[in-house]
N, CA and C atoms as a LAMMPS dump frame, in Angstrom:
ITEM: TIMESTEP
0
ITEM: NUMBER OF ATOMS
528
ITEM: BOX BOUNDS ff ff ff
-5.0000000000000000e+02 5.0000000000000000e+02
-5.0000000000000000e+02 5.0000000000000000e+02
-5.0000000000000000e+02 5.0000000000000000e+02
ITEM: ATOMS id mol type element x y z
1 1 1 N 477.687 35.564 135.452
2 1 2 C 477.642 37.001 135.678
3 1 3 C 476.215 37.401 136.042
4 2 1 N 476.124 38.483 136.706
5 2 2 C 475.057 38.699 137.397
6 2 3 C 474.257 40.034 136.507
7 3 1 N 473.244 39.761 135.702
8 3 2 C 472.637 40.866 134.586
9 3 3 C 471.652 41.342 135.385
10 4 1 N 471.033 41.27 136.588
11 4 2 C 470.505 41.78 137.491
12 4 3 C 471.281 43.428 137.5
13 5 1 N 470.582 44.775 137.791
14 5 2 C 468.973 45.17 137.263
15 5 3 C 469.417 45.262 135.583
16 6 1 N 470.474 45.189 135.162
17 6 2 C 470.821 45.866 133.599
18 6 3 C 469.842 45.165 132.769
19 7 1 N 469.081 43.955 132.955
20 7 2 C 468.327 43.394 132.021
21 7 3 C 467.354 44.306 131.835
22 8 1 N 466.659 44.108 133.735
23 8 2 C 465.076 45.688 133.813
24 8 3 C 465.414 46.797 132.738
25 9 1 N 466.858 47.353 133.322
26 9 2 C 466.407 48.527 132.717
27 9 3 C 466.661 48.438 131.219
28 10 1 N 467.468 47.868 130.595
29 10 2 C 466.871 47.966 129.247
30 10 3 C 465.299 47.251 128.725
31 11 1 N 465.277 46.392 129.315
32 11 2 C 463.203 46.137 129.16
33 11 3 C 462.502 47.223 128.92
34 12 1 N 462.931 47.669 130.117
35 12 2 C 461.78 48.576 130.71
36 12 3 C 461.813 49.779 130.265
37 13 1 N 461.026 51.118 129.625
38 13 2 C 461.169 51.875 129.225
39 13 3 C 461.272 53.295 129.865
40 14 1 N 461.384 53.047 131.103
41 14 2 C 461.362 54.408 131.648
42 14 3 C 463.029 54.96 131.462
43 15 1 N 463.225 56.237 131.615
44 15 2 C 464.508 57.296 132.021
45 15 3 C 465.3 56.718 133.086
46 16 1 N 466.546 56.459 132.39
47 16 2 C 467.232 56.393 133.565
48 16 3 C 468.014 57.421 134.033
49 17 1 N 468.64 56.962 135.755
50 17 2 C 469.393 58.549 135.931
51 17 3 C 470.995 58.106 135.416
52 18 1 N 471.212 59.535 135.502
53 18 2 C 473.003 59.445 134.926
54 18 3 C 473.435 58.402 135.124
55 19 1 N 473.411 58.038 136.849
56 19 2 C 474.373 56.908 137.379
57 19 3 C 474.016 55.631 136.883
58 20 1 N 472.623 55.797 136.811
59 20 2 C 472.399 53.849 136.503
60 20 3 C 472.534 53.951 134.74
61 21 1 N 473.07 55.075 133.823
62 21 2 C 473.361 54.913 132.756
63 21 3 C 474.785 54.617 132.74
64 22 1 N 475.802 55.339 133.707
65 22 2 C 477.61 54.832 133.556
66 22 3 C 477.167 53.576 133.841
67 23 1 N 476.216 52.944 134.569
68 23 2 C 476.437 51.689 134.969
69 23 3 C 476.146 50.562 133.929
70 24 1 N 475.169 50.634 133.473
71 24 2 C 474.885 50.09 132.261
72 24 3 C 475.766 50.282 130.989
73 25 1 N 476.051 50.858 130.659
74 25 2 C 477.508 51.256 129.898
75 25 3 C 478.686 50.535 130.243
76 26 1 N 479.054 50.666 131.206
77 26 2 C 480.409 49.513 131.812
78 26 3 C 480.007 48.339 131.936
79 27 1 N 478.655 48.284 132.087
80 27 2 C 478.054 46.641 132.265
81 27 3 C 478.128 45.864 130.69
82 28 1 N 477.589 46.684 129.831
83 28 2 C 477.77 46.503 128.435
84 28 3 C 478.869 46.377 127.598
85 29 1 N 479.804 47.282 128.112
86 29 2 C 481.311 46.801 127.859
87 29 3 C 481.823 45.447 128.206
88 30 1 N 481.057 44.771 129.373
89 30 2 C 481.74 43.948 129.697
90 30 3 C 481.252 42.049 129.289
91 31 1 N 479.609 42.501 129.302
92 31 2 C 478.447 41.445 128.816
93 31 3 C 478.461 41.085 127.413
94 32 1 N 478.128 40.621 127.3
95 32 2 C 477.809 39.776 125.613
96 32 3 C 476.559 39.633 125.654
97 33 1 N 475.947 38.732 126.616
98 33 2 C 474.745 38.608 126.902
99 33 3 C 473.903 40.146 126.549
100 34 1 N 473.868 40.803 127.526
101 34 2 C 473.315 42.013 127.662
102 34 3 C 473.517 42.76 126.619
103 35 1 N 474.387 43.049 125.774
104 35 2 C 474.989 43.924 124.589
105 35 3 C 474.063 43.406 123.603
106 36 1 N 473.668 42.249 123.74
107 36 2 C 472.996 41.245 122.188
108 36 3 C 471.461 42.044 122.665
109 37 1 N 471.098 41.306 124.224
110 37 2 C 469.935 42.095 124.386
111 37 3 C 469.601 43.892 123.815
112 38 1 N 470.404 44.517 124.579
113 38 2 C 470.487 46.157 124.048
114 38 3 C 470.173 45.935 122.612
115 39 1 N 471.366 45.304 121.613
116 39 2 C 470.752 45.682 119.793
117 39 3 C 469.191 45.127 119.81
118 40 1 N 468.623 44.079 120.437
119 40 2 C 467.758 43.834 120.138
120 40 3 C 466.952 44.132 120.597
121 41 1 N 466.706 45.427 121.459
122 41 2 C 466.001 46.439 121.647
123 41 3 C 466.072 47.327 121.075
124 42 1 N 467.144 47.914 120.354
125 42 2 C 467.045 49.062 119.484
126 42 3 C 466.137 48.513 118.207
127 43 1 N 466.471 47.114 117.538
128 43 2 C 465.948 46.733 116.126
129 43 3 C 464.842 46.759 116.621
130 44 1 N 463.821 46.022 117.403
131 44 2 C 462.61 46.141 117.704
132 44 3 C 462.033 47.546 117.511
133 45 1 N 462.557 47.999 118.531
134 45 2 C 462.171 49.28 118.598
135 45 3 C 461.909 50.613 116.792
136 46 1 N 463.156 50.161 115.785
137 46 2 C 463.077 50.711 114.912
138 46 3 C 462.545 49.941 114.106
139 47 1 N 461.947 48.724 114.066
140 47 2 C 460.596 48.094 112.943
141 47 3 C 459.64 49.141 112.952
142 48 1 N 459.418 48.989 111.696
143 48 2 C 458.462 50.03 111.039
144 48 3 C 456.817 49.006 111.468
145 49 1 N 456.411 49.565 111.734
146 49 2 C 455.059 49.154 112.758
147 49 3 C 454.033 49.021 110.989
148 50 1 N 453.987 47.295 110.586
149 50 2 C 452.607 47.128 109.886
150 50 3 C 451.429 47.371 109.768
151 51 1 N 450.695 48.042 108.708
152 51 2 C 449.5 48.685 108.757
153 51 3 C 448.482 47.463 108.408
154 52 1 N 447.451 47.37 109.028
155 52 2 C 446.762 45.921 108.818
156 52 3 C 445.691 46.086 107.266
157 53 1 N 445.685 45.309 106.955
158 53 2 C 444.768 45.215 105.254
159 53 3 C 443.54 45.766 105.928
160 54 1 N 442.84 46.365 104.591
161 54 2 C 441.832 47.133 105.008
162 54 3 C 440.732 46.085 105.326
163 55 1 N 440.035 46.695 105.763
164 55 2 C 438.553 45.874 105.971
165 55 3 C 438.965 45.112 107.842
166 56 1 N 440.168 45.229 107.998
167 56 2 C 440.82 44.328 109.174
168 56 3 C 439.9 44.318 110.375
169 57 1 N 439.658 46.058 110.74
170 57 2 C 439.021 45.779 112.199
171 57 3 C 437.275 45.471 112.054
172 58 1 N 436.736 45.767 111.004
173 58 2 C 435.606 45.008 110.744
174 58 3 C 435.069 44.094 110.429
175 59 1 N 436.318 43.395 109.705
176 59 2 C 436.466 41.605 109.96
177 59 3 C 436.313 41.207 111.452
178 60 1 N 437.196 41.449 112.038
179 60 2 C 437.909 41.479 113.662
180 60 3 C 436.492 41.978 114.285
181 61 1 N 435.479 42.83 114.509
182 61 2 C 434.722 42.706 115.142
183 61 3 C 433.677 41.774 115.079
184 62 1 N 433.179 41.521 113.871
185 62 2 C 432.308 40.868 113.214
186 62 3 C 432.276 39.195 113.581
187 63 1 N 433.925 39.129 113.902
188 63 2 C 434.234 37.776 114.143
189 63 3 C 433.97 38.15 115.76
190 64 1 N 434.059 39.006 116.258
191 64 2 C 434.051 38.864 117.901
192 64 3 C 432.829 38.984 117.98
193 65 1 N 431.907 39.642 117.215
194 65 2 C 430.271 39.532 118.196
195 65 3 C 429.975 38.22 117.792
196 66 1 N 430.574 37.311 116.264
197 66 2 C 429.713 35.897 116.617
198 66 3 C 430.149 35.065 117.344
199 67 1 N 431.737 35.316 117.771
200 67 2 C 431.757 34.203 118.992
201 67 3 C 431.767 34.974 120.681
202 68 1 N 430.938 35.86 120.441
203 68 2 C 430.083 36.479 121.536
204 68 3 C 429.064 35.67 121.845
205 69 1 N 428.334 36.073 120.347
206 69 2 C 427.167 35.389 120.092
207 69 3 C 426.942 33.734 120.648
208 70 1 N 428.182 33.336 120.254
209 70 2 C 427.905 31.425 119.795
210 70 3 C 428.288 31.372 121.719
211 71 1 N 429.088 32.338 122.571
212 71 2 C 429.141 32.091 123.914
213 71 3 C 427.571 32.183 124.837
214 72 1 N 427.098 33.01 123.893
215 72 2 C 425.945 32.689 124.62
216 72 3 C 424.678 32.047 124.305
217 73 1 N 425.377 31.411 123.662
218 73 2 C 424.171 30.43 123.13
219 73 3 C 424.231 29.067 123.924
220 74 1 N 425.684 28.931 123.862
221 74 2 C 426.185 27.977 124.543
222 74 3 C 425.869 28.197 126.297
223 75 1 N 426.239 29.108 126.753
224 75 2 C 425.577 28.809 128.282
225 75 3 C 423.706 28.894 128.39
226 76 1 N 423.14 29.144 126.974
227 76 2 C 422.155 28.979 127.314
228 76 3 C 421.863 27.946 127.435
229 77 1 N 422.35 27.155 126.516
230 77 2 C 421.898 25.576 126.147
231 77 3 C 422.351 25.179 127.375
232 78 1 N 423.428 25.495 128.02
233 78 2 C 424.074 24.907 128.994
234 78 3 C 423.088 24.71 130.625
235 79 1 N 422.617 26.375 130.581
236 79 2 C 421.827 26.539 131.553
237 79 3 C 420.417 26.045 131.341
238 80 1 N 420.239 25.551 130.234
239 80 2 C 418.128 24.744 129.787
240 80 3 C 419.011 23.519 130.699
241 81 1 N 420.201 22.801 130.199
242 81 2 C 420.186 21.229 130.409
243 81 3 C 420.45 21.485 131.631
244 82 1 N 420.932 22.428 132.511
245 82 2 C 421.435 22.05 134.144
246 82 3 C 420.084 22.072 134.454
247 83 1 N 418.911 23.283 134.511
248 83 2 C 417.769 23.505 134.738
249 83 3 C 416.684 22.02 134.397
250 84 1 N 416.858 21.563 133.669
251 84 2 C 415.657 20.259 133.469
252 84 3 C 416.659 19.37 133.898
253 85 1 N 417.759 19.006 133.681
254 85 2 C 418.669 17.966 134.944
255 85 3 C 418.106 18.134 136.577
256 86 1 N 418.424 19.045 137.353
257 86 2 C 417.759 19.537 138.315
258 86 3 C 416.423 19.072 138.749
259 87 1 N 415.35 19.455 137.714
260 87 2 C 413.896 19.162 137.92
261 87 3 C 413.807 17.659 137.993
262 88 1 N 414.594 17.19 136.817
263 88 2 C 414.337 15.652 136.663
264 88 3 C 414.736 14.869 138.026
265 89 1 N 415.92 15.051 138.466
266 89 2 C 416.565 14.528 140.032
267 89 3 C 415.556 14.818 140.883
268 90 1 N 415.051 16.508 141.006
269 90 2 C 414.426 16.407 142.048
270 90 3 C 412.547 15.493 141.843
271 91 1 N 412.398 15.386 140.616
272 91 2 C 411.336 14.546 140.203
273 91 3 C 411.52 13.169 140.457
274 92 1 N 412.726 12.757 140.421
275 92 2 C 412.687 11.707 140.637
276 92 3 C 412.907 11.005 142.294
277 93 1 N 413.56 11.87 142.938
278 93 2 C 413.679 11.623 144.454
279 93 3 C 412.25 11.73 145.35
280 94 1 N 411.799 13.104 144.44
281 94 2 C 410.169 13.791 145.399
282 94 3 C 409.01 13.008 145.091
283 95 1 N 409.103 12.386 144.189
284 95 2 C 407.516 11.754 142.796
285 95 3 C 407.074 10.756 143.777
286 96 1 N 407.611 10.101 144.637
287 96 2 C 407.433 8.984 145.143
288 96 3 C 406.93 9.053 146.561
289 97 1 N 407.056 10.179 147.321
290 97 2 C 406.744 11.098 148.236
291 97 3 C 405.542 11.475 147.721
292 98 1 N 405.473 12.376 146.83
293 98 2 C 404.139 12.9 146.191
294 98 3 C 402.85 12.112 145.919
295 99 1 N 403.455 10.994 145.339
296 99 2 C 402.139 10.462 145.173
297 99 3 C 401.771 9.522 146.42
298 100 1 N 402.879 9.274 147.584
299 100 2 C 402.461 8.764 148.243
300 100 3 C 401.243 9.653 149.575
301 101 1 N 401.663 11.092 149.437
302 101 2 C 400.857 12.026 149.725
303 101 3 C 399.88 11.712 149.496
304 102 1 N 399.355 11.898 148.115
305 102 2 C 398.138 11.77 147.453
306 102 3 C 397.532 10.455 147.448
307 103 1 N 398.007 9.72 147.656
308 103 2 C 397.142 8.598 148.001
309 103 3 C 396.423 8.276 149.086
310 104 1 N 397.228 8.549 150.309
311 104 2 C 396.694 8.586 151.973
312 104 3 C 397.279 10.092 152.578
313 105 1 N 396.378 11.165 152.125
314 105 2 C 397.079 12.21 153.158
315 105 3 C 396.639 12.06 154.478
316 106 1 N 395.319 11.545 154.756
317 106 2 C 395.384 11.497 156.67
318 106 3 C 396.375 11.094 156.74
319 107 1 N 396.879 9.52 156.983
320 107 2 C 397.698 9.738 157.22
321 107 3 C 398.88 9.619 157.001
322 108 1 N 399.212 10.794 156.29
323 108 2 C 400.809 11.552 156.343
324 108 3 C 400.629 12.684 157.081
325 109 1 N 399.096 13.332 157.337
326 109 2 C 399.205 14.423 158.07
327 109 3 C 399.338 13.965 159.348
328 110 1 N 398.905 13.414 159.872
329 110 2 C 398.886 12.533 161.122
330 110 3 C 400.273 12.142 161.782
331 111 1 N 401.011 11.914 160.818
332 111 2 C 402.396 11.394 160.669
333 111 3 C 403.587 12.678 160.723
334 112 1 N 403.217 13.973 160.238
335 112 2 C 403.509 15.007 160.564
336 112 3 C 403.121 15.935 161.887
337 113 1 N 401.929 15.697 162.387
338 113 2 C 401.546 16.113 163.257
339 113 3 C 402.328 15.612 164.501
340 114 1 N 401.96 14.478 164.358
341 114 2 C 402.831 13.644 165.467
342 114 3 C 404.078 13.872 165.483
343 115 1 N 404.96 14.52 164.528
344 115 2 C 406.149 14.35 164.616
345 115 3 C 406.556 16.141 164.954
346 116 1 N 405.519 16.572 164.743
347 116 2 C 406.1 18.053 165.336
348 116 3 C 405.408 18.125 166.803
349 117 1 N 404.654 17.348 167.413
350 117 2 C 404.37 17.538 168.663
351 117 3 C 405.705 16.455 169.366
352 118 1 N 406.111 15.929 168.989
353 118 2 C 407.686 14.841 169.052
354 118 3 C 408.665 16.457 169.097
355 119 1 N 408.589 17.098 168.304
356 119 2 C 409.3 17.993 168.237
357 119 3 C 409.437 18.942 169.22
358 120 1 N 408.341 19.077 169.077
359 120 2 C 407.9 20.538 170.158
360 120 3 C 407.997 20.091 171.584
361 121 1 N 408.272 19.051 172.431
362 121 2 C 407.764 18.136 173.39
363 121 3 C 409.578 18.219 173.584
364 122 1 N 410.335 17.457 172.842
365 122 2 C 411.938 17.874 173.158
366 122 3 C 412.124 18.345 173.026
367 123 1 N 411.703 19.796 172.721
368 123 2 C 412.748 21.274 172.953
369 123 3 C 411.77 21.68 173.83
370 124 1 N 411.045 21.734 174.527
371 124 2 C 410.711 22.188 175.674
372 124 3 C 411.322 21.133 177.079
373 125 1 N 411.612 19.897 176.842
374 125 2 C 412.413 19.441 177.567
375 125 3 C 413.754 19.528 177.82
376 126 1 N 414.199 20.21 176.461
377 126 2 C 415.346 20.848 176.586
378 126 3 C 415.656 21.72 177.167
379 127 1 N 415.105 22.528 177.161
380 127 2 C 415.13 23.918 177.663
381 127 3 C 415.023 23.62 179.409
382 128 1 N 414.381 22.633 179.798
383 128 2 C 414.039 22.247 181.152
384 128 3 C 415.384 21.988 181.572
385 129 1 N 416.006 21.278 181.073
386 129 2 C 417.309 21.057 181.305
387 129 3 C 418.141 22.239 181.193
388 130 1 N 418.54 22.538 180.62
389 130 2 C 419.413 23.85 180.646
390 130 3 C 418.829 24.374 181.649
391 131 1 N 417.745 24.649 182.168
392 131 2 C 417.214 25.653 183.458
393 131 3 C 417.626 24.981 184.394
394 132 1 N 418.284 23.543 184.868
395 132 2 C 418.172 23.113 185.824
396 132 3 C 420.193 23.496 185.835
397 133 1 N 420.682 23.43 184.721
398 133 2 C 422.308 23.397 184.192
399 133 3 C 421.957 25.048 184.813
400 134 1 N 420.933 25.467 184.298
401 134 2 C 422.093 27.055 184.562
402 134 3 C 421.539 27.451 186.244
403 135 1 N 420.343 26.875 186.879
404 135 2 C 420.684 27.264 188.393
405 135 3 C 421.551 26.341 188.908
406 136 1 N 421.646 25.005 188.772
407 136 2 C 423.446 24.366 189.615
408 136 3 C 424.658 25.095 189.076
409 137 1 N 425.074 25.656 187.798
410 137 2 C 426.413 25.683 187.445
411 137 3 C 426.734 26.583 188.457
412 138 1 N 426.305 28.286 188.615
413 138 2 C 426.889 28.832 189.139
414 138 3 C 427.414 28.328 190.363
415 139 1 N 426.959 27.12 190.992
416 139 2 C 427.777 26.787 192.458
417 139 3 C 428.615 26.066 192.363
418 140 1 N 429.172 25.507 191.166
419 140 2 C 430.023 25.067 190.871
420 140 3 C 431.1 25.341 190.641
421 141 1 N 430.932 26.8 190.062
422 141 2 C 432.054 27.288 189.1
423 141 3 C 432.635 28.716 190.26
424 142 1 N 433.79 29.07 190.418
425 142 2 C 434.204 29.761 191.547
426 142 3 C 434.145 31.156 190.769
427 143 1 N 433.689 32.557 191.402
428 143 2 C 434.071 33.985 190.998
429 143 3 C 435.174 33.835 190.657
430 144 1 N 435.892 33.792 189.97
431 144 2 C 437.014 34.294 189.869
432 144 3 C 436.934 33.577 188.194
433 145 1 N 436.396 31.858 188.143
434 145 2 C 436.429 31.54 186.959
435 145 3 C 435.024 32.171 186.421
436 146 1 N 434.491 33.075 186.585
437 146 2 C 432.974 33.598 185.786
438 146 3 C 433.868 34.72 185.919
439 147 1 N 434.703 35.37 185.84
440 147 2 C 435.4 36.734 186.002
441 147 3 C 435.727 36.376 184.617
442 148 1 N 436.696 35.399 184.451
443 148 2 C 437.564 34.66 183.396
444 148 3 C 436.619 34.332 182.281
445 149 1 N 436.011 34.179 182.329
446 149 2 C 435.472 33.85 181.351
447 149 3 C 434.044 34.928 180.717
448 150 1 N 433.932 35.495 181.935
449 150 2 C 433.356 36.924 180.553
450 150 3 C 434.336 37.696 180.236
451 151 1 N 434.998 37.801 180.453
452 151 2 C 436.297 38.549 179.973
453 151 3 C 436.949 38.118 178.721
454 152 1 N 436.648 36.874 178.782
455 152 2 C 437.007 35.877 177.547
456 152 3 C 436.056 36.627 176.7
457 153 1 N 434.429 36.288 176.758
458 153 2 C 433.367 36.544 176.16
459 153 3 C 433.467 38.053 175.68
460 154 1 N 433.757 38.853 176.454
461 154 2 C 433.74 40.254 176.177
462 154 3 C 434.633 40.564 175.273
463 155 1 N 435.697 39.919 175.678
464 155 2 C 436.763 40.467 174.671
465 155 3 C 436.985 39.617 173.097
466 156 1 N 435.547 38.766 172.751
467 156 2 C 435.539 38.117 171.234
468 156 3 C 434.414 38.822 170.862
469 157 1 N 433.581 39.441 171.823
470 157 2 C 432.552 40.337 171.637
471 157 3 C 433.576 41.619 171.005
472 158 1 N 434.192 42.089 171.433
473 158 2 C 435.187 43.535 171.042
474 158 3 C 435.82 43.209 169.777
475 159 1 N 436.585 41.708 169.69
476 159 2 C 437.02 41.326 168.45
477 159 3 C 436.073 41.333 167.067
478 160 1 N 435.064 40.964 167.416
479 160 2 C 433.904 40.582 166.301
480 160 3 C 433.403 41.481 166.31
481 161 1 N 433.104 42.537 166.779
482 161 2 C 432.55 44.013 166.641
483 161 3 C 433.83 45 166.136
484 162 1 N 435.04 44.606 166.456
485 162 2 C 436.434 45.639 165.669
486 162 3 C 436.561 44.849 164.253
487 163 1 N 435.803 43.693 163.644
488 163 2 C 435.8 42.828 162.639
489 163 3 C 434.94 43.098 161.371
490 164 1 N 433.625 43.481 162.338
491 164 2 C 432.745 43.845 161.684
492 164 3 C 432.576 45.652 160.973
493 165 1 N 433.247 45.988 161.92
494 165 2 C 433.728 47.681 161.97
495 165 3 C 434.578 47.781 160.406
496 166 1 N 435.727 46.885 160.632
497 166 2 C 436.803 47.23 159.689
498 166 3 C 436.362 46.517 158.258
499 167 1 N 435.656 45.566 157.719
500 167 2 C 435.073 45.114 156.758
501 167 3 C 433.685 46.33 156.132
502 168 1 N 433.255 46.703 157.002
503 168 2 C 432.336 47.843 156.72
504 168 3 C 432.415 48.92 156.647
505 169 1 N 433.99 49.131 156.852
506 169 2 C 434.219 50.626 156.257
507 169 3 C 436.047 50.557 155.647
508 170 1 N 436.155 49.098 154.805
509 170 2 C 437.107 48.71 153.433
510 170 3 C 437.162 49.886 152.722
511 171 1 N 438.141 50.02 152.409
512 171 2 C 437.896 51.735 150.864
513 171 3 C 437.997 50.968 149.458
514 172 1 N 437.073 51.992 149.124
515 172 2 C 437.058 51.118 147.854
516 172 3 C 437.81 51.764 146.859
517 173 1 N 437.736 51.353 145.417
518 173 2 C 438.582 51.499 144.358
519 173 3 C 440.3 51.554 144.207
520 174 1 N 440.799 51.595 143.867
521 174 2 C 442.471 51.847 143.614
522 174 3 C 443.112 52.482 144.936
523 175 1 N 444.115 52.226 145.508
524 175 2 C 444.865 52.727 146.228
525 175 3 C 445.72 53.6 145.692
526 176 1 N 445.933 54.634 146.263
527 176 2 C 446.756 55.645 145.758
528 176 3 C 448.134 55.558 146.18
């Protein structure tokens, strides 16, 4: 048998209307299931609600600020050992670097130097290239496909700007 909504609405405490009360009524006439549920919403309902021993909620807090307390003791401890774990790794990967610094900095500076003029030397050759890519492409590529393809461009430009629009003006708090 199908106790679909008659279960909800006896759960649930809101008013029902007339109709979904004949309905529940004939449903109850006919359920066992559901009828057992119903008394055992009324008995619930008429337990006399226990008054807690005195002293209760000041026990009850007293116990919540110390395992407040003992929570933060614990991520402190937690956060000293991640913090000197951390230092120690990176002490132990860097120390060897460091002192090799300090023993011969010419040259490591030398060794850096050289390696950002290495640096600086291929991205200006880079760039040479791309200058040579972007005066051949256009004779390559026909009007019609540079039509196509800023159009492409333009229109992820419109996407990512209607993206950025709608994230930056989200509403906030509760929906009504």
């Amino acid at each position: 048998m199908n106790h679909q909504p008659f279960e909800t609405w006896l759960l649930d405490d809101k008013v029902l209307t007339p109709t979904e009360k004949r309905e529940l009524d004939s449903h109850l006439r006919e359920c066992k299931t559901c009828t057992a549920l119903a008394e055992t919403g009324l008995v619930l309902r008429s337990a006399r609600v226990a008054a807690p021993k005195p002293g209760f909620a000041m026990r009850f807090q007293h116990k919540l600020a110390a395992q407040k307390l003992a929570e933060r003791r614990q991520k402190l401890w937690g956060l000293i050992v991640l913090v000197v774990s951390a230092i120690s790794l990176i002490g132990l990967f860097v120390g060897p670097y460091v002192f090799a610094v300090a023993s011969a900095p010419v040259e490591w500076l030398t060794a850096a130097l050289g390696f950002f003029l290495f640096l600086f030397s291929s991205i200006q050759a880079f760039g040479e290239v791309l200058s040579v890519f972007a005066r051949m492409l256009p004779n390559f590529i026909p009007p019609y496909a540079w039509m196509v393809i800023l159009s492409g461009l333009a229109g992820a430009g419109l996407l990512w700007i209607v993206s950025i629009w709608r994230f930056a003006h989200r509403p906030q708090g509760v929906p009504a």
